[in-house]
C-alpha positions as YAML, in Angstrom:
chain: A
units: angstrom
residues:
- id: 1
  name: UNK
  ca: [34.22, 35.94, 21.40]
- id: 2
  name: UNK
  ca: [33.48, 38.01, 18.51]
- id: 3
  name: UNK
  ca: [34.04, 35.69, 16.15]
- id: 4
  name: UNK
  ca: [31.82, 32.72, 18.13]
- id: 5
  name: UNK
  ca: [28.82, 36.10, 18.34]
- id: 6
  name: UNK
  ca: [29.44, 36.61, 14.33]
- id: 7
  name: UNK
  ca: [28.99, 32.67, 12.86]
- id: 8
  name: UNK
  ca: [25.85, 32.71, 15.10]
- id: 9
  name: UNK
  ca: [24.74, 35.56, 13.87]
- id: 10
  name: UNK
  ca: [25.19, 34.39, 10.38]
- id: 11
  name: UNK
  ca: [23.94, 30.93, 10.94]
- id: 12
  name: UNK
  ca: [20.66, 31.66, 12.56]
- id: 13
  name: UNK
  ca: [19.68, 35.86, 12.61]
- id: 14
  name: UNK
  ca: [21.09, 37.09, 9.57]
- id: 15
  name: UNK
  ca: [18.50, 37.55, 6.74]
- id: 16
  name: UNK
  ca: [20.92, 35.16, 4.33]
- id: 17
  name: UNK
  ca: [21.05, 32.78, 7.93]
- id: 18
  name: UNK
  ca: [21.73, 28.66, 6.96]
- id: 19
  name: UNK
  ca: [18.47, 28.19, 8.17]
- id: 20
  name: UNK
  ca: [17.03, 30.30, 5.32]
- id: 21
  name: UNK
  ca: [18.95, 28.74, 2.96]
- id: 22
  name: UNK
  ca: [18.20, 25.25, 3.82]
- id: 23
  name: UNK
  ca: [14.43, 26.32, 3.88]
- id: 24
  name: UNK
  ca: [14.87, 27.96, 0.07]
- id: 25
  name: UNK
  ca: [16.69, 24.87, -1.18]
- id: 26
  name: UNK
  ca: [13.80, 22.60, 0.05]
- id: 27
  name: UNK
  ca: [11.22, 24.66, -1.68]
- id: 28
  name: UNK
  ca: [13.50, 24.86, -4.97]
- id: 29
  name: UNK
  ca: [13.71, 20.83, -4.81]
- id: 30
  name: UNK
  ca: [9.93, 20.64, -4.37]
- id: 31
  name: UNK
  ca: [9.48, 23.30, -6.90]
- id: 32
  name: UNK
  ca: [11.72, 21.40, -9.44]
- id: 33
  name: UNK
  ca: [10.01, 17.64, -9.06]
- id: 34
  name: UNK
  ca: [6.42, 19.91, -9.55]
- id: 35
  name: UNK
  ca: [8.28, 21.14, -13.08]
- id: 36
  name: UNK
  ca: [9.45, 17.50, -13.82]
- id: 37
  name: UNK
  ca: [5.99, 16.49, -13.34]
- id: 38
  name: UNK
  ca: [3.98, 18.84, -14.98]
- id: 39
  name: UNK
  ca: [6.76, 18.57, -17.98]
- id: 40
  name: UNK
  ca: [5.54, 15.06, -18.17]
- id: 41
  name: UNK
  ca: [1.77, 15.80, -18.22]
- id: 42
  name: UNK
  ca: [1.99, 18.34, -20.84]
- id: 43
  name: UNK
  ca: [4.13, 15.92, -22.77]
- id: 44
  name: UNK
  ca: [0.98, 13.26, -22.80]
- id: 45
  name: UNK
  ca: [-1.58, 16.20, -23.36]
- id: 46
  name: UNK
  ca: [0.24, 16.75, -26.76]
- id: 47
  name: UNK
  ca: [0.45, 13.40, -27.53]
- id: 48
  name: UNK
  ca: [-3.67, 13.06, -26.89]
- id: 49
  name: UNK
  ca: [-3.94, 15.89, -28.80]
- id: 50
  name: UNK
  ca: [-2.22, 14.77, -31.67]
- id: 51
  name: UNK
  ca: [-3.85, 11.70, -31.57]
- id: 52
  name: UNK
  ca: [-7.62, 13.43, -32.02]
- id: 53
  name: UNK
  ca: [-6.02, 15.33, -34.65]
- id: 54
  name: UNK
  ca: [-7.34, 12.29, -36.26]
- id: 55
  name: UNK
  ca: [-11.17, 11.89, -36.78]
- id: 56
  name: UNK
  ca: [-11.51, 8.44, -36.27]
- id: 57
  name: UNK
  ca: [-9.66, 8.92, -33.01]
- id: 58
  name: UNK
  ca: [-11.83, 11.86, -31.85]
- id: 59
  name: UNK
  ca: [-15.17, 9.74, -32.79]
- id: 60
  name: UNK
  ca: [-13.69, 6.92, -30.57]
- id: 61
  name: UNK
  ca: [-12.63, 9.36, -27.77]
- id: 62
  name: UNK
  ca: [-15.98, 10.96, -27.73]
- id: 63
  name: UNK
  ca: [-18.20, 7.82, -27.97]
- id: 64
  name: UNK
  ca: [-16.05, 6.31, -25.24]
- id: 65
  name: UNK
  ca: [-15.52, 9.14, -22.59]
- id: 66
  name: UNK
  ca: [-19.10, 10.82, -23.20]
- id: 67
  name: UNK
  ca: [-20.73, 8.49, -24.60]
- id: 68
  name: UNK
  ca: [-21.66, 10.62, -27.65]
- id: 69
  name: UNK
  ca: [-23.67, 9.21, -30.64]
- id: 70
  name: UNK
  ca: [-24.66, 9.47, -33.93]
- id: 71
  name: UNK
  ca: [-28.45, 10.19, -35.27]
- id: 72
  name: UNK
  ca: [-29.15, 6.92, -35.87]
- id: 73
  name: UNK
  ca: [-28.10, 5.14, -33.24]
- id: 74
  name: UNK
  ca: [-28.97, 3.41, -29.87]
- id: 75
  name: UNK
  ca: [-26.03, 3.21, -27.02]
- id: 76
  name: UNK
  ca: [-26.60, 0.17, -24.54]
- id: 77
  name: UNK
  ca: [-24.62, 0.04, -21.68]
- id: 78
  name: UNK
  ca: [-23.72, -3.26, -20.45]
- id: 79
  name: UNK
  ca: [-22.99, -4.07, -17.15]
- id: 80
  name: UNK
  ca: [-21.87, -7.40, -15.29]
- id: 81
  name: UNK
  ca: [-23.24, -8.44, -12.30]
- id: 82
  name: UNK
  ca: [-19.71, -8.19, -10.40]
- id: 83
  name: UNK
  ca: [-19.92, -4.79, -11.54]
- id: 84
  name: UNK
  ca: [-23.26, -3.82, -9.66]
- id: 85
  name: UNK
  ca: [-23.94, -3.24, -6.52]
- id: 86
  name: UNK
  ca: [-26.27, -4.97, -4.73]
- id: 87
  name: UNK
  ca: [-27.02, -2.74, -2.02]
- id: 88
  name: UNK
  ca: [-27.66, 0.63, -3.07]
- id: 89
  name: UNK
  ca: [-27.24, 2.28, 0.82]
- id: 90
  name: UNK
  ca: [-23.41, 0.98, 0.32]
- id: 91
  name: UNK
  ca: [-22.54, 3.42, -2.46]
- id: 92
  name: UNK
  ca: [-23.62, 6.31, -0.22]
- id: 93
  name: UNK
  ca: [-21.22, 5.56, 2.88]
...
């Protein structure tokens, strides 16, 4: 009897219970694939970064992301017709 009170008092009251365990191991294992990923992110931030060490590539970046310009230039923007839409009350639903 004691011994059947005792191993359910460590499986499910005791502050190190199985329960608790199981919880903490969950939260490491989601804890560990958010590492993996943000290892991976910072991994291509460095390699965009060392890529607009380069002027050229900055220019390129900048022109294409913010469409950024020099003095003497005009920017057109091209767009095909598959690419516009028609209605313009669709884009706001």
């Amino acid at each position: 009897l004691v011994l059947t009170i005792f191993t359910i008092w460590m499986l499910f009251f005791d502050t190190n219970s199985l329960l608790i365990h199981r919880e903490l191991k969950k939260e490491i294992n989601k804890l560990e694939k958010q590492q993996e990923f943000l290892k991976d992110e910072i991994s291509r931030d460095r390699a965009i970064i060392e890529k607009l060490s380069d002027p050229r590539e900055l220019e390129k970046f900048a022109r294409e992301q913010y469409y950024l310009k020099r003095k003497n230039e005009d920017i057109y923007l091209i767009e095909y017709e598959d690419s516009i839409n028609p209605d313009p009350d669709e884009e706001r639903h």
